[in-house]
ROLO-439314 format. One record per residue (C-alpha): chain; residue in one letter; residue number from 0; x, y, z. Coordinates in pm, whole numbers, padded with zeros to 5 digits, always signed. Layout:
// residues N
{chain->A res->A n->NUM c1->X c2->Y c3->Z}
...
This chain:
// residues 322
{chain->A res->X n->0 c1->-03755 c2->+01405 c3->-03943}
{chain->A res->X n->1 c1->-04128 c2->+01357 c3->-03969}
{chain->A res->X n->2 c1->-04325 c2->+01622 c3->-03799}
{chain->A res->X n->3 c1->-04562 c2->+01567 c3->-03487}
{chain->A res->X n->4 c1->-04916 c2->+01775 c3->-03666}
{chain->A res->X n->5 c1->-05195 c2->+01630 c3->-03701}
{chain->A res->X n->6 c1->-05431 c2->+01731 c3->-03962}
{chain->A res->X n->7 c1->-05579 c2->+02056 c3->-04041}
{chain->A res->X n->8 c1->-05931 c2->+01913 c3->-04062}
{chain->A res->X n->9 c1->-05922 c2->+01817 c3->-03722}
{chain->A res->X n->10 c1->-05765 c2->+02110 c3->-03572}
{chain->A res->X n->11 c1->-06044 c2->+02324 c3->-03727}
{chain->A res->X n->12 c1->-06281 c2->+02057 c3->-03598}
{chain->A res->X n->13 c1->-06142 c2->+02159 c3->-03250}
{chain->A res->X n->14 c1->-06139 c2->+02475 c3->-03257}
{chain->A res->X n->15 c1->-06492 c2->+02560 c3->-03398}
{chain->A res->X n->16 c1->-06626 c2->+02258 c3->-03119}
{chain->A res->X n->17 c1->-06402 c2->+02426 c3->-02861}
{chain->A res->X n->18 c1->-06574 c2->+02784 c3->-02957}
{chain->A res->X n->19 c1->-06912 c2->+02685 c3->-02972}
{chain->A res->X n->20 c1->-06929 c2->+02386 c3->-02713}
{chain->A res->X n->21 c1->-07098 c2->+02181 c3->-02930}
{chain->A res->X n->22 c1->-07056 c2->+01950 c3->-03182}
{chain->A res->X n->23 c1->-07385 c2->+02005 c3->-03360}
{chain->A res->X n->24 c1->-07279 c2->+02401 c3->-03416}
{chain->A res->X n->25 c1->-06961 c2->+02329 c3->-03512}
{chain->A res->X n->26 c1->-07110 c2->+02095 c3->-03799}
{chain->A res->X n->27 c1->-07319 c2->+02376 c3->-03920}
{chain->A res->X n->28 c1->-07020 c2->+02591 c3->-03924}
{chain->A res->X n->29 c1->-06797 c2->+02374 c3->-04094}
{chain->A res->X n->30 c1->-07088 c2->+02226 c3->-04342}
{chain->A res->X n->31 c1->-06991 c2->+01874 c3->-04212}
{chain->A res->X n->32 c1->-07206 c2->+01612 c3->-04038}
{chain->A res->X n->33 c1->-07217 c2->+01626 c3->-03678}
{chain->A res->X n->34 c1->-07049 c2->+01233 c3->-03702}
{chain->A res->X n->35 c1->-06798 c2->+01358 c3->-03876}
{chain->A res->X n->36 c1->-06687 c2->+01667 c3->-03631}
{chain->A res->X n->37 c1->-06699 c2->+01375 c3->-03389}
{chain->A res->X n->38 c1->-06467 c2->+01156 c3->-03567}
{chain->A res->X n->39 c1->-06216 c2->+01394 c3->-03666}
{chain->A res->X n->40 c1->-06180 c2->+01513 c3->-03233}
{chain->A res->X n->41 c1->-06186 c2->+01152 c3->-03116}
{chain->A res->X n->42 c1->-05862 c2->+01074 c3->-03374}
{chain->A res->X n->43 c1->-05749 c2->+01378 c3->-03226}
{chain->A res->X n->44 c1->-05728 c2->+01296 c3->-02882}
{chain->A res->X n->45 c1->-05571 c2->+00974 c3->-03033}
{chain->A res->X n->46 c1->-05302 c2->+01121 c3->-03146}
{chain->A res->X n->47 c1->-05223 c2->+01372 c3->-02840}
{chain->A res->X n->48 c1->-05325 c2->+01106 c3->-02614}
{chain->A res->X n->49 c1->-05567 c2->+01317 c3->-02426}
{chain->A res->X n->50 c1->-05912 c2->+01397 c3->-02330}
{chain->A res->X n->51 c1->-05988 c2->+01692 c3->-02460}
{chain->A res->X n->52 c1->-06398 c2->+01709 c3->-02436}
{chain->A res->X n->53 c1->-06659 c2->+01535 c3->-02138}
{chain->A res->X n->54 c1->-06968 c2->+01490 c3->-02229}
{chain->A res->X n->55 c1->-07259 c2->+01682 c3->-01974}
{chain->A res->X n->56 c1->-07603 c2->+01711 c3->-02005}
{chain->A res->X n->57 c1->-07628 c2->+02046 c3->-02236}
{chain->A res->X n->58 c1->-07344 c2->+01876 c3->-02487}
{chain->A res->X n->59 c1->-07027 c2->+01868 c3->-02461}
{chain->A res->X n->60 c1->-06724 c2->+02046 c3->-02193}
{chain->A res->X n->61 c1->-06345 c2->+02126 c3->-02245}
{chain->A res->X n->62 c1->-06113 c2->+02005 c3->-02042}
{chain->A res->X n->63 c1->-05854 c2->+02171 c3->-01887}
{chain->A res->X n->64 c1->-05597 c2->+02011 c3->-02090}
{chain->A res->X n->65 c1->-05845 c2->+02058 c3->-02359}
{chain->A res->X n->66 c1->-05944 c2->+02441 c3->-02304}
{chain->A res->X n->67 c1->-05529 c2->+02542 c3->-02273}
{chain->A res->X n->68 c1->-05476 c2->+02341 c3->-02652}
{chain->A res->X n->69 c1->-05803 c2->+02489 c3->-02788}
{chain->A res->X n->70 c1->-05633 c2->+02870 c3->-02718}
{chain->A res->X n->71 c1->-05302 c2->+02780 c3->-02877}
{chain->A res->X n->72 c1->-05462 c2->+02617 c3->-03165}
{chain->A res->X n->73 c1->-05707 c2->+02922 c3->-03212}
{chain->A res->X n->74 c1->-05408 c2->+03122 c3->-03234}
{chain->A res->X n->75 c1->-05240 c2->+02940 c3->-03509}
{chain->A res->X n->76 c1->-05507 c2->+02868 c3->-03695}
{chain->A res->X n->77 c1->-05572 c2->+03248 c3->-03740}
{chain->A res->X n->78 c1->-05230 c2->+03302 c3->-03803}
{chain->A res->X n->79 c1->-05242 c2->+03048 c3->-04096}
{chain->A res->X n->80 c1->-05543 c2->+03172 c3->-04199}
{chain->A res->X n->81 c1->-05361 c2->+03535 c3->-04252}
{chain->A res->X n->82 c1->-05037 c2->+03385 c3->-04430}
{chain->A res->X n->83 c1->-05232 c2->+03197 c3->-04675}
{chain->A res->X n->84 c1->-05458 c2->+03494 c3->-04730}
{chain->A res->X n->85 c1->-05133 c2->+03717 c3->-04754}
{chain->A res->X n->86 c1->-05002 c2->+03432 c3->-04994}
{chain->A res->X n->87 c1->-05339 c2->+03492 c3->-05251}
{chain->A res->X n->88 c1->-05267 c2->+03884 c3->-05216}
{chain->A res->X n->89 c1->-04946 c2->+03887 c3->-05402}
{chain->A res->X n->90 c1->-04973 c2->+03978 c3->-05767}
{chain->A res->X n->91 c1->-04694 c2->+03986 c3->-05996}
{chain->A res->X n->92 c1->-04373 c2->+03793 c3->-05954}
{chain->A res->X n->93 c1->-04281 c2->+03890 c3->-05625}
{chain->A res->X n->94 c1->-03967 c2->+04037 c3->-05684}
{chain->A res->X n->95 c1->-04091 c2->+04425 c3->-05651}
{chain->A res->X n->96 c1->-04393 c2->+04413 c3->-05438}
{chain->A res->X n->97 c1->-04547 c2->+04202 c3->-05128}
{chain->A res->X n->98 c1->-04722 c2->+04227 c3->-04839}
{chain->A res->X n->99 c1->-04662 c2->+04434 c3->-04518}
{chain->A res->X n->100 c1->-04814 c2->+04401 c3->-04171}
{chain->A res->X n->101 c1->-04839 c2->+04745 c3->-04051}
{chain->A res->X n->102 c1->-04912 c2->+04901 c3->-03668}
{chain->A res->X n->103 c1->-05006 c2->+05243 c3->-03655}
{chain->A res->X n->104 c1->-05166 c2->+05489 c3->-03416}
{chain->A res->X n->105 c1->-05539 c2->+05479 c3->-03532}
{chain->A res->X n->106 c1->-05559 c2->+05916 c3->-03597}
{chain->A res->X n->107 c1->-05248 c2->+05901 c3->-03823}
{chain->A res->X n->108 c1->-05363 c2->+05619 c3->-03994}
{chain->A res->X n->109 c1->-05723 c2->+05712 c3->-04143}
{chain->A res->X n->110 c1->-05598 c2->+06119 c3->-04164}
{chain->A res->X n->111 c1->-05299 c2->+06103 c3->-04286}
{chain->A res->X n->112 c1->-05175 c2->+05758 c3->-04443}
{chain->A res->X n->113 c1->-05459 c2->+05635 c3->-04584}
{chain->A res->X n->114 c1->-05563 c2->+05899 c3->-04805}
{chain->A res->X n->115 c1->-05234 c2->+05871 c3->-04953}
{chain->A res->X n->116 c1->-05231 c2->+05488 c3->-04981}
{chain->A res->X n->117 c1->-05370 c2->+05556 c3->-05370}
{chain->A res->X n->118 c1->-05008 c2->+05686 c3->-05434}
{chain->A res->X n->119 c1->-04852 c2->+05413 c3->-05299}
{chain->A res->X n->120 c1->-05018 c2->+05163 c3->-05527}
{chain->A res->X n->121 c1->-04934 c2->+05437 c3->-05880}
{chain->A res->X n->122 c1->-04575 c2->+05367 c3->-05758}
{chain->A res->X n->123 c1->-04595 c2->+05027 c3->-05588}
{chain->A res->X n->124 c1->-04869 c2->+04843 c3->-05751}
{chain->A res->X n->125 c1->-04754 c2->+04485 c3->-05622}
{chain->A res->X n->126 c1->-04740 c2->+04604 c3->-05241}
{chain->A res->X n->127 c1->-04984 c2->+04502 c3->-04994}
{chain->A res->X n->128 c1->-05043 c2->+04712 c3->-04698}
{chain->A res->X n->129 c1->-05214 c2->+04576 c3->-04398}
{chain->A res->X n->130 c1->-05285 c2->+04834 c3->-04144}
{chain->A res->X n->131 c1->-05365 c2->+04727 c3->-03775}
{chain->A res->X n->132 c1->-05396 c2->+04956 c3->-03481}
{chain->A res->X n->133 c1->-05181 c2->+04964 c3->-03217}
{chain->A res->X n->134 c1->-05070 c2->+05318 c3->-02952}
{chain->A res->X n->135 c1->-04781 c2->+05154 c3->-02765}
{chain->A res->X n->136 c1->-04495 c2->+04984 c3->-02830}
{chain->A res->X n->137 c1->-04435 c2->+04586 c3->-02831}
{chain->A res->X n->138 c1->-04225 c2->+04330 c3->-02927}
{chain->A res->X n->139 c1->-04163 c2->+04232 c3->-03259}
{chain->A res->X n->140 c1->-04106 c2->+03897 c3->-03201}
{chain->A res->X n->141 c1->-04428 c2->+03835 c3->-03043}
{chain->A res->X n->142 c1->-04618 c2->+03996 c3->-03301}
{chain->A res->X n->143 c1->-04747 c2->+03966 c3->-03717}
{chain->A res->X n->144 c1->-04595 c2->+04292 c3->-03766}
{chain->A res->X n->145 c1->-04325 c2->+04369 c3->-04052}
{chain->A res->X n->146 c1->-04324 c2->+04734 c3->-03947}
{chain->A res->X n->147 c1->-04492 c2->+05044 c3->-03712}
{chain->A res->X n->148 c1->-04605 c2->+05409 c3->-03752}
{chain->A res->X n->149 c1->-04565 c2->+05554 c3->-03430}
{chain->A res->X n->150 c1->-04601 c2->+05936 c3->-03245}
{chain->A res->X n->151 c1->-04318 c2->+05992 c3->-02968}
{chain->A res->X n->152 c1->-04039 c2->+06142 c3->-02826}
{chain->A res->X n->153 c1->-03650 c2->+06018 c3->-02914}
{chain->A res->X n->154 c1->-03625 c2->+05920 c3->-02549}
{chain->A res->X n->155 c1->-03942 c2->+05662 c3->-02628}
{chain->A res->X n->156 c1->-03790 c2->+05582 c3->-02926}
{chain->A res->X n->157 c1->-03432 c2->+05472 c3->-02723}
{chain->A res->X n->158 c1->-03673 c2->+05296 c3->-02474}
{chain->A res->X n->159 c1->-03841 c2->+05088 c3->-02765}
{chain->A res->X n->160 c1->-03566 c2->+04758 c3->-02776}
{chain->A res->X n->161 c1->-03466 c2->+04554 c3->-03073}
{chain->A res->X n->162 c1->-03593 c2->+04850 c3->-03349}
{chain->A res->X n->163 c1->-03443 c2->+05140 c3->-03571}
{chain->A res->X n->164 c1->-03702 c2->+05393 c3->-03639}
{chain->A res->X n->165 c1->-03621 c2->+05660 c3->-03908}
{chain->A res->X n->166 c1->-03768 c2->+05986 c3->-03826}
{chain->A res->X n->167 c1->-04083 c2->+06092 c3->-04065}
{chain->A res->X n->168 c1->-04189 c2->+06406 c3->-03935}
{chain->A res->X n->169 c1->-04211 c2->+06651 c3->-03655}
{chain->A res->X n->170 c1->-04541 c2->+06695 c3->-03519}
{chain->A res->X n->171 c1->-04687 c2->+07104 c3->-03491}
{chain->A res->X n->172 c1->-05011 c2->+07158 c3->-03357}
{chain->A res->X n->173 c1->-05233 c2->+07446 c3->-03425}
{chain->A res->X n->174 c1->-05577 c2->+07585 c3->-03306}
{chain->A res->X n->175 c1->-05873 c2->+07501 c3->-03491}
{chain->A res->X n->176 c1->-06223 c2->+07561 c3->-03515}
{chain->A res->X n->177 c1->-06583 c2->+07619 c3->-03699}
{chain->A res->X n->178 c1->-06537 c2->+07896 c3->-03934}
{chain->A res->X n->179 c1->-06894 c2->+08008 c3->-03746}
{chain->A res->X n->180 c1->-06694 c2->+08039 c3->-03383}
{chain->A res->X n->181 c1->-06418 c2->+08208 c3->-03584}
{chain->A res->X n->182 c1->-06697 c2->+08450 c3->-03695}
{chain->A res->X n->183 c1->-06844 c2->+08515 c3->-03365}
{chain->A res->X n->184 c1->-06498 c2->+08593 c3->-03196}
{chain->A res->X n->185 c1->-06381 c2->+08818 c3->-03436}
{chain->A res->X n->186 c1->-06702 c2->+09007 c3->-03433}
{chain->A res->X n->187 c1->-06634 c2->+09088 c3->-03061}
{chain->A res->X n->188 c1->-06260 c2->+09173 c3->-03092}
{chain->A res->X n->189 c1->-06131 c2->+09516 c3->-03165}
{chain->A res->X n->190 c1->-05985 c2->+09542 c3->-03489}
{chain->A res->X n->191 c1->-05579 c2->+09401 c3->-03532}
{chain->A res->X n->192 c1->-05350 c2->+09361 c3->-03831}
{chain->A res->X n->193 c1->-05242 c2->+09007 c3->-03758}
{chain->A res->X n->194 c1->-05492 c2->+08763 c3->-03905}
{chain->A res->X n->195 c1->-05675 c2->+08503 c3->-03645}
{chain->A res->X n->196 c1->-05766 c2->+08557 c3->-03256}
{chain->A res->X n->197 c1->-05480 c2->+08634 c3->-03033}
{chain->A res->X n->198 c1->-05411 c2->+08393 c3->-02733}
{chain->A res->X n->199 c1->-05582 c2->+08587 c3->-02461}
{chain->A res->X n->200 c1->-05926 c2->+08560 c3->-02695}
{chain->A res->X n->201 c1->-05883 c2->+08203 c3->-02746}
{chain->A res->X n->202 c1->-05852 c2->+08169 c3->-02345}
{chain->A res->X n->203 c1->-06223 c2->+08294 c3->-02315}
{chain->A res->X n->204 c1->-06377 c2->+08113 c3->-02528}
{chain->A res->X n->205 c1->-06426 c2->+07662 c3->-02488}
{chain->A res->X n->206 c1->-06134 c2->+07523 c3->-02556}
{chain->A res->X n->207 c1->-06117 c2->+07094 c3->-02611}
{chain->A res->X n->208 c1->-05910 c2->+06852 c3->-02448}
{chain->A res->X n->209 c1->-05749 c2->+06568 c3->-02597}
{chain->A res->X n->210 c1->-05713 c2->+06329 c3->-02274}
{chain->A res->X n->211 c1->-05383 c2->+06144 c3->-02358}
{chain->A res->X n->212 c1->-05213 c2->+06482 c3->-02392}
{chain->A res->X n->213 c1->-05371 c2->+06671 c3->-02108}
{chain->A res->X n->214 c1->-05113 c2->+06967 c3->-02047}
{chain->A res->X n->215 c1->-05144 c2->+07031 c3->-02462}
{chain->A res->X n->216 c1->-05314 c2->+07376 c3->-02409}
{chain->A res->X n->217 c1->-05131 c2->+07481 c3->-02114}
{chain->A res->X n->218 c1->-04813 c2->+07432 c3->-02346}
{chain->A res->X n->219 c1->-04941 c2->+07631 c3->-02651}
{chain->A res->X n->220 c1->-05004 c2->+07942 c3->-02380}
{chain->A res->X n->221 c1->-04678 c2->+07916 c3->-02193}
{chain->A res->X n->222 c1->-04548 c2->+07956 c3->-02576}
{chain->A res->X n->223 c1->-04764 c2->+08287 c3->-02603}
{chain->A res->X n->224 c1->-04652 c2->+08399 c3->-02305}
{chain->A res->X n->225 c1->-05055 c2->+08429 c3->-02192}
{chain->A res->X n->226 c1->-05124 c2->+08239 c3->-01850}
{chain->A res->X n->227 c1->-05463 c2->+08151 c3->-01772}
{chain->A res->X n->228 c1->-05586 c2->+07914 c3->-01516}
{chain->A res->X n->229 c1->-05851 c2->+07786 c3->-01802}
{chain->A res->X n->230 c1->-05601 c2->+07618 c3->-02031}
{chain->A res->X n->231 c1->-05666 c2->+07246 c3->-01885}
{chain->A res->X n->232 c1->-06028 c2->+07297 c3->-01859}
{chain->A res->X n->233 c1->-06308 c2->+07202 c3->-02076}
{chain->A res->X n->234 c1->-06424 c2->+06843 c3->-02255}
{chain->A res->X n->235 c1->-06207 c2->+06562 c3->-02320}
{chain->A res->X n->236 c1->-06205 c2->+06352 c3->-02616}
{chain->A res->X n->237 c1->-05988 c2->+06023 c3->-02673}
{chain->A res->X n->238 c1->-05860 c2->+06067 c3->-02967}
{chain->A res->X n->239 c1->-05810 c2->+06344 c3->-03242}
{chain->A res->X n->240 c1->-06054 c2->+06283 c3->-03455}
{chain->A res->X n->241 c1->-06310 c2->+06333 c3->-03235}
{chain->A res->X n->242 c1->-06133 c2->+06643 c3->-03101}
{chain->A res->X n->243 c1->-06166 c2->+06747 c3->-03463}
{chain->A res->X n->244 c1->-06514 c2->+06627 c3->-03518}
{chain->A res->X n->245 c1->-06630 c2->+06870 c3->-03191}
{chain->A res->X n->246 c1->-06435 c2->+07161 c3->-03315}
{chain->A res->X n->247 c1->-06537 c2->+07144 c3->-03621}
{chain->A res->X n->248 c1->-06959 c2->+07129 c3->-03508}
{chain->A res->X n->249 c1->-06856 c2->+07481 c3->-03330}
{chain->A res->X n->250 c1->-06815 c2->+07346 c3->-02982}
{chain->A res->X n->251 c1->-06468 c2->+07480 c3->-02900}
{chain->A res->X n->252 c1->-06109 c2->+07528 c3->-03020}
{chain->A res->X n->253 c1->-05905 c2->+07218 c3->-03043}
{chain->A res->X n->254 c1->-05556 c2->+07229 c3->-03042}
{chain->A res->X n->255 c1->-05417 c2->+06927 c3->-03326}
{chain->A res->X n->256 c1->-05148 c2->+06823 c3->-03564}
{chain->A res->X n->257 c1->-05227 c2->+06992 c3->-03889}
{chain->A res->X n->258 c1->-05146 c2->+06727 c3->-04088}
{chain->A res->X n->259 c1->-05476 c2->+06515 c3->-03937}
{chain->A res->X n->260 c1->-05700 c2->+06755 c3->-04012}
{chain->A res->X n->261 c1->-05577 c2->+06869 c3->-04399}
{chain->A res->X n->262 c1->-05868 c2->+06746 c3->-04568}
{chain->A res->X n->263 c1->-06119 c2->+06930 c3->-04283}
{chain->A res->X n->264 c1->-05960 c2->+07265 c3->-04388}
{chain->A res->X n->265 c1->-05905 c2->+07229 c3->-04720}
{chain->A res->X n->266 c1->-06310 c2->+07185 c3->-04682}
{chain->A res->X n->267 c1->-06361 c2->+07457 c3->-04482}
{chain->A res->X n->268 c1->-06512 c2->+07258 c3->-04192}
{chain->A res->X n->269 c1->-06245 c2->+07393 c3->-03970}
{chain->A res->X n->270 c1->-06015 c2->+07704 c3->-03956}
{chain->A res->X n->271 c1->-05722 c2->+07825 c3->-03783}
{chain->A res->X n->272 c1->-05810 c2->+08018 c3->-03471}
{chain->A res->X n->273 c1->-05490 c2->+08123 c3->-03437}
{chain->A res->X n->274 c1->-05184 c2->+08168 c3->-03685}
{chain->A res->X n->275 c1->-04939 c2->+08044 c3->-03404}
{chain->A res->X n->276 c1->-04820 c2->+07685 c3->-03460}
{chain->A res->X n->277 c1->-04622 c2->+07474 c3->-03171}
{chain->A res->X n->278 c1->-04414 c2->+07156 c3->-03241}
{chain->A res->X n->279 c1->-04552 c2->+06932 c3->-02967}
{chain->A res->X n->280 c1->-04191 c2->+06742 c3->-02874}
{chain->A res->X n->281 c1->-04285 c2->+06460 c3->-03053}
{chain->A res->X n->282 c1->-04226 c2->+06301 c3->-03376}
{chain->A res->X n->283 c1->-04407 c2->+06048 c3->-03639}
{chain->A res->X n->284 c1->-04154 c2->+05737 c3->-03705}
{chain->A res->X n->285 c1->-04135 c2->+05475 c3->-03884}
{chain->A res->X n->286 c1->-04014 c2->+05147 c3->-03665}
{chain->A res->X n->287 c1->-03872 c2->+04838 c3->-03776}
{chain->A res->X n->288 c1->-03734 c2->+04484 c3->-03638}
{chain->A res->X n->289 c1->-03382 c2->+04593 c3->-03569}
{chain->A res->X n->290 c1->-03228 c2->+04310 c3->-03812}
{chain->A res->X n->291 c1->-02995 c2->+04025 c3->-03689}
{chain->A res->X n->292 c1->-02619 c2->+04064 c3->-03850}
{chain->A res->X n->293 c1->-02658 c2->+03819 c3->-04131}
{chain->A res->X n->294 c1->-03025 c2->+03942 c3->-04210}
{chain->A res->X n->295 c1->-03118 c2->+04158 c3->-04501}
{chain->A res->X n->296 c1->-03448 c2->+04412 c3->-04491}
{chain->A res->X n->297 c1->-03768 c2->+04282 c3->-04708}
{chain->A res->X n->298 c1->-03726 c2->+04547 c3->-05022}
{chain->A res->X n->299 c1->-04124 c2->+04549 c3->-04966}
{chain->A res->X n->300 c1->-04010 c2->+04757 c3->-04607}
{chain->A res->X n->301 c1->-03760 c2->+04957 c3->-04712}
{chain->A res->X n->302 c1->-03994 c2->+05088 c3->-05057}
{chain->A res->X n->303 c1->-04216 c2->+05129 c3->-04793}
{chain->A res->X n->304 c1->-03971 c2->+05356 c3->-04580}
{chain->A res->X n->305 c1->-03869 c2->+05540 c3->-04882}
{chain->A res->X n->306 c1->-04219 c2->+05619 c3->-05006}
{chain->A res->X n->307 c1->-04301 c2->+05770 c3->-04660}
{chain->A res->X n->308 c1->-04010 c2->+05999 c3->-04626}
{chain->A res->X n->309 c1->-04094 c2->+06160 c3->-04993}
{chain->A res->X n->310 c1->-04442 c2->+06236 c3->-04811}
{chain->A res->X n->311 c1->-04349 c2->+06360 c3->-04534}
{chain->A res->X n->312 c1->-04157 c2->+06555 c3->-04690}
{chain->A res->X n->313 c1->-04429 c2->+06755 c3->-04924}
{chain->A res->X n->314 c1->-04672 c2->+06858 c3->-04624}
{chain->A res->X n->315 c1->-04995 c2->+07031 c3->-04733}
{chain->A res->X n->316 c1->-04994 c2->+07392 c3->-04741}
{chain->A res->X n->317 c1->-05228 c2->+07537 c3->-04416}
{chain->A res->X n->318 c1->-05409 c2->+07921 c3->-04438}
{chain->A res->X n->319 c1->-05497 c2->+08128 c3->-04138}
{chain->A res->X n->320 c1->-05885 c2->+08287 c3->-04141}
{chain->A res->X n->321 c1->-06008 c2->+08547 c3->-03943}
């Protein structure tokens, strides 16, 4: 049966018009003549049947029939746009490589999987990896996704319908800071055998917040058995990096999973404060569409699962200071 579309030319006539409210700019845009933008939108309200533009003294006005079609339309023209720019990606014959939409929590990402993507290609050299950033987790079926990174516990991970996730790795957090607050602590402490400041010293000194885990360093005391009414006070940061980024310009401790801040302290921009690791409760996963019964996995996705598990599984080796 012959499909209701009409053609591409005018949708993107549409769309750029609709954006723009204006004919003239969506000419420029498109390197067409403005009589031809106009053309192309008047056979397309032919063939819907519908108004989609009034004319008004400063140009030209969506409907609201026209403004609800002009969203839609955005949408799949973008999505278009990405398949037939994911089509141009592949290399090779297809049968060992492809590409992969992939959500991840924006710290993990550009700390952790990133740096390692150069692997990936030595043993995949036909995969595509595009990363997007996403913290929560969503539907599959309304989303571009082929597969998630995500930080949680195994009760979020139960919550999260229509997925399997396979377990990557446990997160441990650790304190950090400037090797030049390091310095200045341990030149006021009395002198101990065990390498690094103990809890009670880190208490008095600033320690950083990371907002979306606000009881962190209450946690990491109750585990050291050292209670002080300090542990949720000081500045708050949004993410981890910048947690890092503050530590590591000497303006507190910062309690964070080692394995986002390897490269800072194989740099020396940050050392432990304290040779006392705590696993956090949650864990790194990676998530995919749980698969109907008569539907098989993309080999792109699961080369993709098995590459991640062999990292996680060779974590980089972390020294205490002090």
């Amino acid at each position: 049966m012959r499909r209701k579309l009409p053609s591409t030319q005018a949708l993107a006539c549409f769309e750029a018009a609709a954006r723009h409210q204006s004919y003239t700019r969506a000419a420029q845009e498109l390197a067409l003549t403005q009589s031809a933008v106009s053309r192309q939108i008047l056979a397309l309200e032919d063939f819907l049947g519908l108004t989609l533009f009034t004319r008004s003294r400063h140009g030209v006005v969506l409907t609201a029939q026209g403004a609800a079609y002009a969203r839609q339309v955005a949408q799949r023209l973008a999505a278009l746009e990405r398949d037939t720019l994911d089509a141009m990606a592949q290399q090779g014959d297809g049968a060992h490589g492809g590409v992969i939409a992939l959500a991840a929590v924006a710290t993990f990402a550009t700390r952790w999987l990133i740096p390692r993507l150069p692997r990936l290609t030595q043993a995949h050299p036909d995969m595509v990896v595009h990363i997007e950033t996403r913290t929560r987790p969503f539907l599959f079926a309304d989303q571009e996704f082929d597969a998630a990174l995500y930080a949680g516990t195994a009760d979020q991970m139960q919550r999260w319908a229509g997925t399997q996730a396979t377990a990557l790795m446990a997160e441990e957090v650790l304190p950090v800071c400037s090797p030049a607050l390091l310095q200045g602590a341990v030149s006021r402490r009395p002198s101990q055998a065990r390498p690094g400041l103990t809890p009670s010293q880190i208490a008095s000194l600033p320690l950083l917040q990371q907002s979306t885990r606000p009881t962190a360093w209450r946690q990491w005391f109750e585990a050291q058995g050292v209670d002080t009414p300090r542990a949720m006070a000081g500045p708050r940061h949004e993410l981890f990096s910048m947690t890092a980024m503050a530590a590591a310009h000497g303006l507190g401790v910062a309690l964070v999973p080692t394995m986002l801040i390897e490269e800072e302290l194989a740099r020396g921009e940050l050392v432990v404060a304290s040779p006392r690791p705590l696993k956090s409760g949650r864990t790194y996963y990676y998530v995919t569409p749980e698969p109907d019964q008569d539907q098989v996995e993309r080999t792109a996705v699961s080369q993709l699962r098995d590459w991640l598990l062999a990292q996680a599984q060779s974590p980089a080796r972390v020294t205490a200071s002090g």
